[in-house]
C-alpha positions as CSV (number, residue, x, y, z in Angstrom):
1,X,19.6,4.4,-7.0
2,X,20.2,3.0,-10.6
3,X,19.6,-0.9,-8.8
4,X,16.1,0.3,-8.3
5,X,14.9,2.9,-10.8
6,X,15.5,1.0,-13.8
7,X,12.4,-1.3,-12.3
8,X,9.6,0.2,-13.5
9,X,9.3,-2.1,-16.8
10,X,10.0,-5.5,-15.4
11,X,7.5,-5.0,-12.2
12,X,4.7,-4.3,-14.8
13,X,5.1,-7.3,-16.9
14,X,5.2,-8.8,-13.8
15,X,1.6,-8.3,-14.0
16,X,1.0,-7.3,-17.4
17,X,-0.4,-8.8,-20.6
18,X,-3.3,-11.3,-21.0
19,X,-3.6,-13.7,-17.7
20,X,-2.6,-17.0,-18.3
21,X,-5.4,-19.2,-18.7
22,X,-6.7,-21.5,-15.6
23,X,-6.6,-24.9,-16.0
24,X,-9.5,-25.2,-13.0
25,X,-13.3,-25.8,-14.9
26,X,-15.1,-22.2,-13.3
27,X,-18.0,-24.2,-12.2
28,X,-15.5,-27.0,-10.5
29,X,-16.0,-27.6,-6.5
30,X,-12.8,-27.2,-4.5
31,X,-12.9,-31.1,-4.2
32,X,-13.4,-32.0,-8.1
33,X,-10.0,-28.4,-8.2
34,X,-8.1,-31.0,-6.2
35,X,-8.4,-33.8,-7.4
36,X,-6.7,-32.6,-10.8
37,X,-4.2,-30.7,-9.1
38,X,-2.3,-33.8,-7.1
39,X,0.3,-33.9,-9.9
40,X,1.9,-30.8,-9.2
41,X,5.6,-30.8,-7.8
42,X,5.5,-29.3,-4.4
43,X,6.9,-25.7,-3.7
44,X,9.9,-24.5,-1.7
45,X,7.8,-22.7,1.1
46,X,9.3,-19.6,3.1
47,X,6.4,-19.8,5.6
48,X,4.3,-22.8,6.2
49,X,2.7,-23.5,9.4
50,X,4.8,-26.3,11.8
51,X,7.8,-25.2,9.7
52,X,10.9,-24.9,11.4
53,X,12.2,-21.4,11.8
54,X,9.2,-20.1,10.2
55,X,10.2,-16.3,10.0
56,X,6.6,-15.6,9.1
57,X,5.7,-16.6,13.3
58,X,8.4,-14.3,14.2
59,X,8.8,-12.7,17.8
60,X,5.9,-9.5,17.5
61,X,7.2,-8.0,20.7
62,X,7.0,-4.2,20.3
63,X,8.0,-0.9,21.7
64,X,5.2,1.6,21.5
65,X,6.8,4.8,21.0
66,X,4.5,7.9,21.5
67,X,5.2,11.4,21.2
68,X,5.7,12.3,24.4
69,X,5.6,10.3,27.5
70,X,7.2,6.6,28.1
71,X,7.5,3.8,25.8
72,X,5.5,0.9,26.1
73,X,5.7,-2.9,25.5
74,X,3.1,-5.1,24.1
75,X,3.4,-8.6,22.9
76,X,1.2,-10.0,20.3
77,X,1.3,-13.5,19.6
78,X,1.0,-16.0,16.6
79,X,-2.5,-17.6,17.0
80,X,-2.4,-21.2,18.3
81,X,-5.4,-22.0,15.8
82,X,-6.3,-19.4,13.1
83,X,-9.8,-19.5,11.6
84,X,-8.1,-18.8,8.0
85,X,-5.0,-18.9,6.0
86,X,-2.6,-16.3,4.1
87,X,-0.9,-16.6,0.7
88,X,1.9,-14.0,1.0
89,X,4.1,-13.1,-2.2
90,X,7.0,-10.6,-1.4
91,X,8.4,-8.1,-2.9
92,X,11.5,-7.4,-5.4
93,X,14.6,-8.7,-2.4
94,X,17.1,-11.3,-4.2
95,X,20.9,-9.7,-5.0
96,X,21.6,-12.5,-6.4
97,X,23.6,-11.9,-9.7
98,X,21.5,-13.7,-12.4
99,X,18.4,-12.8,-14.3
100,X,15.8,-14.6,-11.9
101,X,16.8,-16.0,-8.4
102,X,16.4,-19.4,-7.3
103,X,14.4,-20.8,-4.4
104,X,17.0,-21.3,-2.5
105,X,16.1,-19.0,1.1
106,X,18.5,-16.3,1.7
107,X,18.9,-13.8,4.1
108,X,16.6,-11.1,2.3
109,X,13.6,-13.6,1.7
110,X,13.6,-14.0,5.7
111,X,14.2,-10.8,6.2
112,X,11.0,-9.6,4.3
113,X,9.0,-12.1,5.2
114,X,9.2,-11.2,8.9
115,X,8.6,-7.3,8.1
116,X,5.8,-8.0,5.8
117,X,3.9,-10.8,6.4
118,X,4.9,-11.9,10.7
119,X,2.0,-9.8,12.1
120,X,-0.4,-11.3,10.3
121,X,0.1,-15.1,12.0
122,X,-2.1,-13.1,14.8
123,X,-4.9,-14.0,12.8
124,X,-4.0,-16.4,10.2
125,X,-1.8,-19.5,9.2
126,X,1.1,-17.8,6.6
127,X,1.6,-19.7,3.4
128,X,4.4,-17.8,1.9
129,X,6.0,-19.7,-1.6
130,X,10.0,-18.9,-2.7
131,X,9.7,-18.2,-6.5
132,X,12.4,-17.4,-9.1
133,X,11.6,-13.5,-8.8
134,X,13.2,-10.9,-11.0
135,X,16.8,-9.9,-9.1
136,X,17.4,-7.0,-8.5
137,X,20.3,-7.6,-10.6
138,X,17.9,-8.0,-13.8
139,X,16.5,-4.9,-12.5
140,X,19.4,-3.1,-13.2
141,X,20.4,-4.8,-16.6
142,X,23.4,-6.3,-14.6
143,X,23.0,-9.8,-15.0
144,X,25.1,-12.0,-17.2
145,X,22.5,-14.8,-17.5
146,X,20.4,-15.3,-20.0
147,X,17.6,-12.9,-19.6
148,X,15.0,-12.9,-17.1
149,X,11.6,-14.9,-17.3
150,X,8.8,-13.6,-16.0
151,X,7.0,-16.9,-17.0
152,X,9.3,-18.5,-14.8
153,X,8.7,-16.1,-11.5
154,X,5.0,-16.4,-11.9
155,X,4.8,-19.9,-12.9
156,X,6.3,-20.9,-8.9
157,X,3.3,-18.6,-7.8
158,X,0.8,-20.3,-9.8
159,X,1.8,-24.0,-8.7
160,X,2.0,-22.7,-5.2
161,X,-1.4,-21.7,-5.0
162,X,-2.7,-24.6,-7.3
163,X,-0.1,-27.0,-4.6
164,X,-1.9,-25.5,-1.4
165,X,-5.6,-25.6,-2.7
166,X,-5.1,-29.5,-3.3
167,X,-3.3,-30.4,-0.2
168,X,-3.2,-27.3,2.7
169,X,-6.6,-25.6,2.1
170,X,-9.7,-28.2,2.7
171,X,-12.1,-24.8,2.6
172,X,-10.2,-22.3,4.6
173,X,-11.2,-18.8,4.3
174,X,-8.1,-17.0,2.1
175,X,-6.1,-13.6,2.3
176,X,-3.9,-13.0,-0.7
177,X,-1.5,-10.4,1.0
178,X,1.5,-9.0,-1.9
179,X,4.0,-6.0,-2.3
180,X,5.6,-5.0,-5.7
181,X,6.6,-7.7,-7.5
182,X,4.6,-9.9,-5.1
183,X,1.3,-8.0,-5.8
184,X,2.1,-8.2,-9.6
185,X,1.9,-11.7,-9.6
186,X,-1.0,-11.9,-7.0
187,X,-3.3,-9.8,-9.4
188,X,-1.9,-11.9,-12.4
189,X,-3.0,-15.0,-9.9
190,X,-6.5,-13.6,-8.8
191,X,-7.4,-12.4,-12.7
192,X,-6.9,-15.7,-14.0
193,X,-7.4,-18.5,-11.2
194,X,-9.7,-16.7,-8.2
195,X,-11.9,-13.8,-9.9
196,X,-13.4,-16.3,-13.4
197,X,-13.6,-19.3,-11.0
198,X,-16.9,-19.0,-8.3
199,X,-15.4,-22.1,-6.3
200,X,-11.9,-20.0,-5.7
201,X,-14.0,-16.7,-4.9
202,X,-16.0,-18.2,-2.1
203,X,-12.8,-18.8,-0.2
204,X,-11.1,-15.3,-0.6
205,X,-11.7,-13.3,2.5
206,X,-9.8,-10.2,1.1
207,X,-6.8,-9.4,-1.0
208,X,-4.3,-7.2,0.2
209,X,-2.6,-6.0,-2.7
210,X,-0.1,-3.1,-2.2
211,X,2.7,-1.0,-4.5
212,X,1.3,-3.0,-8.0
213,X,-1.3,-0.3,-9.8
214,X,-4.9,-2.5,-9.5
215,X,-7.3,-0.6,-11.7
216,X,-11.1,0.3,-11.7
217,X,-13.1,2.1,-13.9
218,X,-13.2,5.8,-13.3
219,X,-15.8,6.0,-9.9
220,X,-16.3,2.5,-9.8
221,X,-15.3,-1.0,-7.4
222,X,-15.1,-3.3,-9.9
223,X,-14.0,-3.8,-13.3
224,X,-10.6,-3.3,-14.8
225,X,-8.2,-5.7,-13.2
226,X,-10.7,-7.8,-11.8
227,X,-14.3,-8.6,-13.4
228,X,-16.1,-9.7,-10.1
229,X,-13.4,-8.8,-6.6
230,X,-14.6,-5.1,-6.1
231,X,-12.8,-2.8,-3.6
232,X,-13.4,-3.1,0.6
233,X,-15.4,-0.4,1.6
234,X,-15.8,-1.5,5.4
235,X,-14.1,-3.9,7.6
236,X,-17.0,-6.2,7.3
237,X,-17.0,-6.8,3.8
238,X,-15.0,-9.8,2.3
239,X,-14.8,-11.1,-1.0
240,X,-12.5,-7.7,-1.6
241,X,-9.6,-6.1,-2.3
242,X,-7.1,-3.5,-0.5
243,X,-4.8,-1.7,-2.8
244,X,-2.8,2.0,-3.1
245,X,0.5,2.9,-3.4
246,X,1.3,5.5,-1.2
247,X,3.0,9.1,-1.6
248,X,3.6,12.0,0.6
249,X,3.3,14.5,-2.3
250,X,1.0,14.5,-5.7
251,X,2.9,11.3,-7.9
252,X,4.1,13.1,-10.7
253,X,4.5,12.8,-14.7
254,X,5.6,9.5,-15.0
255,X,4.9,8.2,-11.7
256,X,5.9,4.5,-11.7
257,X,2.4,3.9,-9.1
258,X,-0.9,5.8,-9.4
259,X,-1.1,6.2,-12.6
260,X,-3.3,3.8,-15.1
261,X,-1.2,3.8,-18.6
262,X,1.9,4.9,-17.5
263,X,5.0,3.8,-15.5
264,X,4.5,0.3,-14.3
265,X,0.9,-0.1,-15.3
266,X,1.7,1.0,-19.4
267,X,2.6,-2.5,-20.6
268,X,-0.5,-4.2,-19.3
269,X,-2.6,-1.4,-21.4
270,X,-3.4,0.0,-18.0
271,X,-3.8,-3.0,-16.1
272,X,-7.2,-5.5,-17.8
273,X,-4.8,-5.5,-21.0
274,X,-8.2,-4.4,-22.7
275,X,-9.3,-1.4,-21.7
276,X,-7.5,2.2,-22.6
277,X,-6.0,3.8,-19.5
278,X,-8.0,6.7,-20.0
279,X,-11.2,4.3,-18.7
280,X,-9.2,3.3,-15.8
281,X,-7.8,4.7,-12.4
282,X,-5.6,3.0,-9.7
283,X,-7.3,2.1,-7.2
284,X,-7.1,3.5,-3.8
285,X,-8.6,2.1,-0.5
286,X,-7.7,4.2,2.4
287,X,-7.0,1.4,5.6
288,X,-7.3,4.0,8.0
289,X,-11.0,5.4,6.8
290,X,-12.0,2.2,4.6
291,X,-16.0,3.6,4.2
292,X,-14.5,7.4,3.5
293,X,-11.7,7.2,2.0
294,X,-10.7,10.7,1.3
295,X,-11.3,11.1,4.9
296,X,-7.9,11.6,6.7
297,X,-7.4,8.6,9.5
298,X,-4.4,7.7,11.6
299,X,-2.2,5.2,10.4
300,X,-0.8,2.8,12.9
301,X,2.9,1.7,11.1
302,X,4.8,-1.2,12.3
303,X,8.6,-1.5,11.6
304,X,10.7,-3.7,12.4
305,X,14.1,-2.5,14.2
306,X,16.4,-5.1,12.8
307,X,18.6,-3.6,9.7
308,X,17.9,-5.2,6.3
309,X,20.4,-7.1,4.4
310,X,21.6,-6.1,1.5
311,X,21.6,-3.1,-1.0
312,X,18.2,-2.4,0.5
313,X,18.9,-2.0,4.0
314,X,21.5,0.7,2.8
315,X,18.2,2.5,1.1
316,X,16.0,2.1,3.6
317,X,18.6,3.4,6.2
318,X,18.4,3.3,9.9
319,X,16.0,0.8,11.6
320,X,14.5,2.5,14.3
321,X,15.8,2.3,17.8
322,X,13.8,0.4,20.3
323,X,14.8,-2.7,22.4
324,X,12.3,-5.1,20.8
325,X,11.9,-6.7,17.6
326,X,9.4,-4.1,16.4
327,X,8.5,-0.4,17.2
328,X,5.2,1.3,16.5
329,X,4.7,5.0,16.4
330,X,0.9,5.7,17.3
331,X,-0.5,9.2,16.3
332,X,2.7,9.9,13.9
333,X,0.9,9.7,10.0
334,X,-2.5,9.9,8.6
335,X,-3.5,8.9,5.3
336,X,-6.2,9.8,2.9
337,X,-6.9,8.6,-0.6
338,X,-6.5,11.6,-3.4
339,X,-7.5,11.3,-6.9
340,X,-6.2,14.2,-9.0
341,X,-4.2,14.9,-12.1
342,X,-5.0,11.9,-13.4
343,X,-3.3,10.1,-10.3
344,X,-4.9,7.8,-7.8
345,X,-2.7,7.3,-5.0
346,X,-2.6,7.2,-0.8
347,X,-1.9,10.6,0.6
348,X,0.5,9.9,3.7
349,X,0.8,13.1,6.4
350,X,2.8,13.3,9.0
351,X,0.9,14.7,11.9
352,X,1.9,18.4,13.7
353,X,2.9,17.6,16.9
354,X,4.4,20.2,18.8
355,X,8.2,18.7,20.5
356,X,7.3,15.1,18.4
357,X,11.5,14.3,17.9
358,X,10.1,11.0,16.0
359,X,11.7,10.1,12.4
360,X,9.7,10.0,9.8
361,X,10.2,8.1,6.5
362,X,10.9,9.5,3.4
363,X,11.0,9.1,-0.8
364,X,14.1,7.3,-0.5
365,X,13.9,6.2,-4.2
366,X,12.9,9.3,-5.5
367,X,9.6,11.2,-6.1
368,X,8.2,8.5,-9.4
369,X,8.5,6.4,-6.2
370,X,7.0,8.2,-3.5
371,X,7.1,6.2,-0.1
372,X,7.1,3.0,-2.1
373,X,9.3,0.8,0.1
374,X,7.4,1.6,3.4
375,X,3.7,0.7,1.5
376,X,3.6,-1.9,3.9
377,X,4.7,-0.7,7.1
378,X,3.3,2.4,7.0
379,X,-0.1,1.2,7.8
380,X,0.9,-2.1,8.9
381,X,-1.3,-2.4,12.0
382,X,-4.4,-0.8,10.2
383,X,-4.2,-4.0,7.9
384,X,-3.1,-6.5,10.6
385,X,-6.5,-5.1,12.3
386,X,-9.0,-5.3,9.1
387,X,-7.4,-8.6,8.1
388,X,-9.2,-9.9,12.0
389,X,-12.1,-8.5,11.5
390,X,-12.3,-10.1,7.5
391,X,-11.8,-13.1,9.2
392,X,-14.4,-13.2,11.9
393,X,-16.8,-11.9,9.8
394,X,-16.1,-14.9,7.3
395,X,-16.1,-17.8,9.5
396,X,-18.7,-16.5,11.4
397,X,-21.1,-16.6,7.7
398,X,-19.5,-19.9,7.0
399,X,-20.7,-20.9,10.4
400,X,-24.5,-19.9,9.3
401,X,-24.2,-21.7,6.0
């Protein structure tokens, strides 16, 4: 789809280039942060806790549809009281006609926001800013505005975060949680405001950063995007990051994901802006096998059953049937990190069940895309899962401190 392939070199500036500098002191306290951010102008929020119509506490009531045998029901709830809090940035959603959208909510904000980032109020209090995105208009070169600013998109992240450290955070554990466009300006946001700045990095629990190309060095954690966040390697570790983009087959020449130095990771000079891309690989952390990555394990997707609005919603195609808000498909996909061909990228398998009549997602947008759209989804309750366990193992070491 024309609307969607042409997206490859705006999503990487997106993230690309040298990080704008922070304007916090790296050795500044979270109190002496705040008390130089009160003068920023306060963000249109999406998701805020106590917010009316929040769509990121959204009904979680879903069907569990196995393979064979009846469908269940189970009902997760928002927590009353989260230990922590999540800053969620979504993906590439606004049809609106000009170059970058404004902040006003529409339809396929909400719409995303529920899919994406709902399940994860089980756990945590959802901070979720609107910013002036790229349209998917600019996407396609069809806008008849002035051209897009990416400045402008990532400039509303930026004063988000800076807004909710100096008047939502007092010391709250964080999970950064993006897709696409949204994880382009997260690992623009954690390179130059969390990873330089020790204050910042003691409150990240984890980063979640799907479908944006963060690099390592070749065989290492760390390095490349970030200097000092390494990768998770268990669901005990915090201070990390979570990262693929994920593929049913090898990515291939050209690959917009996977591939350091080319596609949406060539403008940022494969994705420090220093470093050449033959140093660097994607990184890959496998949510269903987190210490063995290469190691297949089952993926437990979430989707939601409503259709999407818009252009998307016709890409995406049928929501799957089920009489509640959400369906899950246990013991339908594993997934397994591979690393080959110079490609780093999440290995998604759909598993042989004999008389399984289940649907099973596709590379909608074509194979530089692979399963692109369902990043998310696709492992949806693997992440809701790790995200709990980040977040007890965090408060419970802030508890000893």
């Amino acid at each position: 789809m024309p609307v969607l392939v042409a997206a490859a070199a705006l999503l990487a500036a997106c993230g690309s280039g040298a990080p704008a500098s922070s304007s916090s002191d790296p050795a500044a306290t979270p109190r002496q942060f705040v008390a130089a951010a009160t003068g920023i102008p306060r963000p249109v929020w999406l998701c805020r806790p106590g917010m009316a119509h929040d769509p990121c506490t959204a009904d979680l009531t879903a069907t569990v549809l196995p393979a064979h045998g009846t469908p269940t029901v189970v009902h997760p709830r928002p927590a009353s009281d989260p230990p922590i809090d999540c800053f969620y940035v979504y993906p590439t959603v606004s049809t609106e006609p000009t170059g970058n959208a404004d902040r006003t909510v529409q339809p396929e904000e909400t719409a995303i926001a529920r899919a994406q980032a709902s399940p994860f109020s089980a756990d945590c209090r959802v901070y979720a800013p609107m910013y002036r995105q790229l349209t998917l208009a600019a996407i396609d070169g069809a806008h008849t505005a002035p051209p897009p600013s990416i400045t402008e998109a990532y400039g509303d992240v930026l004063d988000a975060w800076r807004y909710y450290l100096a008047h939502d955070n007092h010391g709250r554990g964080v999970v950064f949680i993006g897709h696409s466009q949204g994880a382009s300006m997260l690992i623009r946001l954690l390179s130059s405001e969390v990873d330089p700045n020790p204050a910042e990095r003691r409150l990240l629990v984890s980063a979640v950063i799907l479908g944006g190309n963060v690099t390592v060095p070749v065989g290492r954690r760390v390095g490349g995007s970030f200097a000092h966040i390494p990768s998770c390697d268990s669901a005990v570790e915090v201070g990390c990051v979570v990262a693929y983009s994920s593929f049913d087959r090898p990515p291939p020449a050209g690959s917009l994901f996977g591939r350091a130095g080319s596609g949406v990771s060539a403008l940022s000079g494969g994705g420090d802006g220093h470093a050449p891309a033959s140093d660097l690989q994607v990184l890959c952390v496998n949510p269903a096998s987190l210490s063995d990555p290469t190691r297949p394990g089952p993926l437990q997707p979430w989707f939601p059953t409503a259709p999407f609005p818009g252009p998307l919603g016709l890409v995406e195609g049928t929501a799957p049937a089920a009489p509640t808000p959400w369906v899950t498909e246990p013991d339908r996909y594993t997934a397994r990190c591979r690393d080959e061909g110079g490609a780093s990228w999440l290995q998604v398998d759909t598993t042989a069940v004999p008389g399984d009549t289940r649907s099973v997602v596709g590379q909608v947008l074509g194979p530089t895309w692979g399963l692109h759209l369902y990043d998310v989804n696709l492992a949806l309750g693997n992440l809701v899962n790790l995200v709990r366990d980040q977040a007890r193992t965090y408060t419970g070491a802030q508890a000893q401190a």
